[in-house]
C-alpha positions in Angstrom: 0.0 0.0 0.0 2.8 2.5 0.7 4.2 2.9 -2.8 1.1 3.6 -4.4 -0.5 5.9 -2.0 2.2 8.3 -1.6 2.8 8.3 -5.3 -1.0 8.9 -5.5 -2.2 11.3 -3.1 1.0 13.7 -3.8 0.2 13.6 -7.2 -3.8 14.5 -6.4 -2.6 17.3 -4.2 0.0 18.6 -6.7 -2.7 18.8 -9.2 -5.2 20.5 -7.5 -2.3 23.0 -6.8 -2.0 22.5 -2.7 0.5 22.8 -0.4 0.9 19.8 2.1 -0.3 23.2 4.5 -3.4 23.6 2.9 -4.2 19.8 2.6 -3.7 19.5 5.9 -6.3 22.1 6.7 -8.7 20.7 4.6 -8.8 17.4 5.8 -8.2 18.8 9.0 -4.5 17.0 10.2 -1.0 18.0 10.2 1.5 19.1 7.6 3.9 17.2 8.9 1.6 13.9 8.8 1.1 15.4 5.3 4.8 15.0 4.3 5.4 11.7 6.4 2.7 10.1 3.7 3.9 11.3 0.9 7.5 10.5 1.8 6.2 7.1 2.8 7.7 7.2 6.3 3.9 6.8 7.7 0.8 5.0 6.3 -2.6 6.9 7.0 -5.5 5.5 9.5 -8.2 4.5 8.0 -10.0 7.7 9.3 -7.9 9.8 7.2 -7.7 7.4 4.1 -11.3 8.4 4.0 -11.4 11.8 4.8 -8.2 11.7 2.0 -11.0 10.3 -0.5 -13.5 12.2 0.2 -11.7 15.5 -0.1 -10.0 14.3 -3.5 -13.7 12.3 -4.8 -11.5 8.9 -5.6 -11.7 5.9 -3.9 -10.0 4.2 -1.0 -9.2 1.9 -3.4 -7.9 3.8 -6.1 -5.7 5.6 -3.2 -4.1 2.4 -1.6 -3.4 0.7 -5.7 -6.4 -1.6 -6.0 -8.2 0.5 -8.6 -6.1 2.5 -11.6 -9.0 5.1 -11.8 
């Protein structure tokens, strides 16, 4: 799960032209936690996998590589 999800939410919040900052706030966590996921040094709960998918409209399982759309 870790390869593809930090490959894939970056990439969503790059897109949409966000900081880690700004995802952060709307998602309401941490920039740091933020960074950790996209670096790969953390994986997210499954709280904020969710919140991560509903903030971005993909699936949890287009987020964690089980889906390619």
């Amino acid at each position: 799960m870790k390869i593809v999800f930090f490959e894939r939410v970056k990439q969503l919040r790059i897109d949409m032209g966000l900081s880690q900052g700004e995802l952060a706030k709307k998602i309401n966590t941490t920039q740091r936690k933020v960074s950790y996921w996209e670096t790969g040094k953390i994986e997210p709960s499954l709280k904020d996998l969710c919140d991560i998918a509903l903030f971005f409209s993909v699936t949890t399982d287009y987020l964690i590589g089980l889906k390619d759309y």
